[in-house]
KEMARGU-702540 format. One record per residue (C-alpha): x, y, z; residue in three letters. Coordinates in steps of 0.05 Angstrom, whole numbers, plus 5000, padded with zeros to 4 digits. Each point is the difference from the previous one (the first is absolute). Example, Ala and Ser with C-alpha at 12.3 -4.5 7.8 and 13.67 -1.06 7.14 Angstrom:
REM residues 2
524649105156ala;502750694987ser;
REM end
This chain:
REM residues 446
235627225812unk;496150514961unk;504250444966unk;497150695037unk;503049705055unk;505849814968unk;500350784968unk;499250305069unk;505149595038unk;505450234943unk;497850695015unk;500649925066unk;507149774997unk;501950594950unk;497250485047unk;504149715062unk;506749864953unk;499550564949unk;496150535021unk;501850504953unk;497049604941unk;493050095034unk;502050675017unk;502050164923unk;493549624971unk;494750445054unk;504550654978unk;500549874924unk;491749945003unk;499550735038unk;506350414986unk;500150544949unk;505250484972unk;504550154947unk;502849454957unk;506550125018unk;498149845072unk;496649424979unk;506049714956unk;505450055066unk;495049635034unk;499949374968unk;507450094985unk;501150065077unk;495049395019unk;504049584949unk;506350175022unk;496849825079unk;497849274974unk;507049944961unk;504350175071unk;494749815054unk;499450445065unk;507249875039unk;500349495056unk;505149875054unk;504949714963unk;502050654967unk;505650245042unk;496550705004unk;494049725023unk;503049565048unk;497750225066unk;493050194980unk;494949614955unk;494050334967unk;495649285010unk;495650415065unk;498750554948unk;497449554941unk;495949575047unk;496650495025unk;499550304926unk;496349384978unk;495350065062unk;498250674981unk;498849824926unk;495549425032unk;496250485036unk;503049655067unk;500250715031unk;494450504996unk;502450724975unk;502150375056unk;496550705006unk;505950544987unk;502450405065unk;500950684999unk;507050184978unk;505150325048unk;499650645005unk;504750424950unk;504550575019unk;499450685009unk;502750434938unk;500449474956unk;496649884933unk;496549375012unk;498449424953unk;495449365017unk;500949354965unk;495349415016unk;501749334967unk;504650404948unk;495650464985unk;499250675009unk;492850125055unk;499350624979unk;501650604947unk;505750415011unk;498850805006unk;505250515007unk;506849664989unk;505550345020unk;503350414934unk;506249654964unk;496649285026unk;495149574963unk;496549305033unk;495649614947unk;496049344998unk;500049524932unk;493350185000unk;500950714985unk;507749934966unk;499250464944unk;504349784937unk;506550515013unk;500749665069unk;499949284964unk;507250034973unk;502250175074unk;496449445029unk;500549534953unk;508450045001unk;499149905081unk;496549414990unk;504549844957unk;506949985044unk;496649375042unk;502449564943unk;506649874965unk;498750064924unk;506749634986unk;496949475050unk;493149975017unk;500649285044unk;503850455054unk;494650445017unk;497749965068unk;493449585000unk;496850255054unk;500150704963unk;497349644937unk;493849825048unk;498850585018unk;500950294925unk;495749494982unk;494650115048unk;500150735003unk;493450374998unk;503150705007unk;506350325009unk;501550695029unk;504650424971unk;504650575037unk;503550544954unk;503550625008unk;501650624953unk;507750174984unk;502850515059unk;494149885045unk;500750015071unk;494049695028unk;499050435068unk;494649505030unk;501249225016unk;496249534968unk;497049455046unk;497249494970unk;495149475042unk;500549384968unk;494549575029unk;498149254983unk;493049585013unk;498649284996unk;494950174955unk;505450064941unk;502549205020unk;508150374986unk;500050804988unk;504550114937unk;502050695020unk;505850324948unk;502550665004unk;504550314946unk;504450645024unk;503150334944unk;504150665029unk;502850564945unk;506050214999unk;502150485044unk;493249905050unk;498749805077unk;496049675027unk;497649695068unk;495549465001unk;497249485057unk;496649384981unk;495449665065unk;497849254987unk;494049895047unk;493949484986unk;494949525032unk;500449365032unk;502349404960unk;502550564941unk;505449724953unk;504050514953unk;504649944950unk;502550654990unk;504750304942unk;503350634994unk;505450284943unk;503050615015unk;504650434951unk;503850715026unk;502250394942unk;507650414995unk;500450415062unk;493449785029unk;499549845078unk;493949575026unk;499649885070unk;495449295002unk;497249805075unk;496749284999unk;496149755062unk;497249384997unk;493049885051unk;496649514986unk;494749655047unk;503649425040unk;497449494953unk;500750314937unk;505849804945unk;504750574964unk;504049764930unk;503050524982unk;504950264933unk;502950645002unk;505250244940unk;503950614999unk;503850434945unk;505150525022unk;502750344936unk;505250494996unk;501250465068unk;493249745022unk;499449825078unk;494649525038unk;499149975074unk;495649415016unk;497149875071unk;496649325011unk;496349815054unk;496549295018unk;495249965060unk;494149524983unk;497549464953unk;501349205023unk;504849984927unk;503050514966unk;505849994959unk;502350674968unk;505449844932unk;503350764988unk;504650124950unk;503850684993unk;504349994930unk;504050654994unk;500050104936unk;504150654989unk;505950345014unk;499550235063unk;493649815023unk;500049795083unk;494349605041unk;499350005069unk;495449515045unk;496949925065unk;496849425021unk;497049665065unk;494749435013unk;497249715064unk;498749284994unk;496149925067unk;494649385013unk;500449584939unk;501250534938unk;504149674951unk;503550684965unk;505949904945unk;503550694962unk;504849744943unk;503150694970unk;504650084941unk;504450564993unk;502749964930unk;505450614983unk;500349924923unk;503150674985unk;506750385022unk;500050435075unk;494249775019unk;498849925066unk;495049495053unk;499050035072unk;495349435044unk;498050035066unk;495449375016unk;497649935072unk;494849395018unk;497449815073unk;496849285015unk;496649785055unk;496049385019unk;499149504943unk;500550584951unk;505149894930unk;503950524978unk;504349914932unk;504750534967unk;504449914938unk;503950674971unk;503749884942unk;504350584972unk;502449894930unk;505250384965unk;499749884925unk;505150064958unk;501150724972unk;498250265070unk;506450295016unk;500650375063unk;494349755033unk;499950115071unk;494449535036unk;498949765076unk;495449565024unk;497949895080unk;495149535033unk;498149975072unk;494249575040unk;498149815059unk;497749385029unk;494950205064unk;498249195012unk;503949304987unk;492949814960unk;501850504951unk;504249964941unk;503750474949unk;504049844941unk;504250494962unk;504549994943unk;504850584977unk;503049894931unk;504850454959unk;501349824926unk;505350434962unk;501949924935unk;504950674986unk;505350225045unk;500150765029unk;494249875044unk;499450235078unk;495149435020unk;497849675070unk;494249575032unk;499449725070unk;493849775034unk;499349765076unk;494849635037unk;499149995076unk;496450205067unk;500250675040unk;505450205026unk;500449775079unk;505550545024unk;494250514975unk;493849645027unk;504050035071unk;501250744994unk;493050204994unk;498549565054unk;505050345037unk;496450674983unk;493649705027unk;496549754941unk;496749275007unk;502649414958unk;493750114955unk;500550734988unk;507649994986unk;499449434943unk;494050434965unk;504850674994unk;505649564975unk;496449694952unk;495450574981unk;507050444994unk;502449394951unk;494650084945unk;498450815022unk;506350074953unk;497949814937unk;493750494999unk;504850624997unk;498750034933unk;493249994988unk;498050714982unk;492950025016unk;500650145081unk;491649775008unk;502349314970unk;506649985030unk;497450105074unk;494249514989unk;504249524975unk;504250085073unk;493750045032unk;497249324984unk;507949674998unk;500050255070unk;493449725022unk;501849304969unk;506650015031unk;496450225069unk;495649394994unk;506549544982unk;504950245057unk;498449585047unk;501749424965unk;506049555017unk;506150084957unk;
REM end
């Protein structure tokens, strides 16, 4: 055999087995940027070849396996798919300042941020923002032990072209949302995206992250998030992605001292996402509180792991989780509230509640409490089941069809869990197109 052949059928199988080293190679010929950048990079892509991408016999990973997402990864690399054309982006809200991100990076110059807030690319990091950025990064791996880090964050360290950071000033109160349109295209094979929010102490802010993209659009997405003493962020996630596209995502959250976080998470689209959230409060009297809700309908595979780690004294945690799955769609859910030693009078509940709309579909959930110091007011509970019959007969009995009545239950089930959102635009087109896909579903059997 001559040995081009040979050279291109062992490139082959790199690119189907081990994308990322093709990935690293095409990115280390084209990338620029500091040094710095450049040295966490190949840190990050030797720690990925030292641990390997994880696989289904890690127990976290145990209901959902990432082998769709590199295929298709080393199909792209091939040039198997041509580059989709990018779709215009959802429209943003009204009265909020508005950011667009295309494959991580930033589409367009920013004009006019609002005062006390600052929102920066790598490319235009100016060296008194470095130290900020830099000590972000920084908190994805352990210095004391470097093999624990979380390799799916090393790849996307170690393939990132850009990263955006988010800052505030001391004692600023941000008065207009931040909404932030995070879009992938199968142009970029994976979008890297990274976002870095570093709040002050003492400042608010409200901020709404949108992942939308093409068809076929894979994303591995990483954000690290630190609130400063007496700093309140109020975070809202929603996750729609095209019906084929893939979502990995890391998100990492400080709460220091006093601090508070209010996180609502959404999941509507993509054929795989998996969302890995971890909340550590870090302070005396910091507090978290989240919302979440999916709707695994057709044959969406969605899986939300969350970690809520109280590390410090009267601090306090509260999860509401709701998921819906219908027809051959997979929904997974695993909330983990940790109490650390030291974390005295911690007070922490935990709640989970699906649905099952068809005997095709399939849910599986997994509470967990670990406690390690006494003092603590902590609870979890999850349930999984069908709609309530006694209510479906007394709409019926008011005159509503068997159709209509299961749509208002179930709409009322998730409707819940968008309280929170403070941007009313988003919130009511989020219950807009729930609605509509619910509509479209309610005549299913149970």
């Amino acid at each position: 055999m001559a040995q081009s052949t040979v050279q291109e059928e062992a490139r082959d199988q790199t690119t189907a087995s081990h994308p990322w080293r093709v990935a690293a190679e095409r990115l280390g010929n084209t990338a620029s940027g500091p040094d710095w950048l450049a040295e966490r990079r190949t840190a990050a892509l030797a720690r990925v070849e030292h641990i390997g991408l994880p696989d289904q016999s890690h127990d976290e990973w145990r209901y959902t396996s990432l082998a769709p997402f590199t295929r298709r990864w080393g199909d792209h690399l091939a040039g198997a798919r041509v580059p989709s054309v990018p779709e215009s982006m959802p429209s943003a809200p009204t009265g909020v300042f508005s950011v667009d991100i295309v494959d991580g990076m930033l589409s367009a110059p920013l004009l006019a941020t609002p005062p006390g807030l600052t929102v920066q690319s790598l490319q235009h990091l100016g060296p008194e923002w470095r130290a900020r950025a830099e000590a972000l990064l920084g908190t994805a791996v352990s210095p004391a032990d470097p093999s624990s880090s979380d390799s799916l964050v090393d790849l996307n360290t170690a393939l990132l072209n850009d990263l955006i950071l988010i800052t505030t000033d001391p004692g600023a109160s941000v008065a207009m949302p931040i909404h932030i349109r995070l879009q992938g295209t199968a142009a970029s094979a994976v979008c890297q995206t990274r976002l870095l929010v570093d709040l002050a102490a003492g400042s608010r802010l409200t901020l709404s992250l949108e992942f939308t993209g093409t068809a076929g659009v894979l994303v591995n997405a990483v954000s690290q998030v630190r609130l400063g003493r007496d700093s309140a962020l109020n975070l809202v996630r929603v996750q729609a992605l095209p019906d084929d596209g893939m979502l990995i995502e890391s998100t990492s959250i400080e709460v220091n001292d006093s601090a508070a976080v209010t996180i609502t998470s959404v999941d509507l689209g993509a054929q795989l996402s998996r969302q890995s959230l971890t909340v550590r409060l870090a302070g005396t009297g910091a507090s978290a509180n989240l919302h979440g809700l999916f709707l695994a309908d057709g044959h969406r595979h969605i899986d939300n792991r969350t970690r809520l780690q109280h590390e410090a004294p009267s601090t306090t945690s509260r999860e509401f989780f709701r998921g819906i799955a219908d027809d051959h769609g997979h929904g997974v859910f695993n909330g983990k509230i940790i109490v650390q030693p030291g974390a005295a009078g911690s007070n922490a509940a935990l709640t989970n509640r699906n649905l099952l709309l068809t005997t095709t579909a399939e849910i599986d959930t997994k509470p967990e409490l670990e406690i390690y110091v006494d003092d603590v007011r902590c609870s979890h509970g999850a349930t999984t089941g069908q709609l309530d019959a006694n209510a479906l007969f007394y709409l019926q009995s008011r005159g509503l069809d068997l159709s209509t009545a299961r749509q208002m239950l179930t709409a009322a089930f998730l409707r819940d869990s968008l309280t929170s959102i403070p941007l009313p635009e988003l919130r009511e087109r989020l219950e807009a197109h729930l609605e509509s896909r619910l509509q479209a579903k309610s005549g299913a059997a149970p």
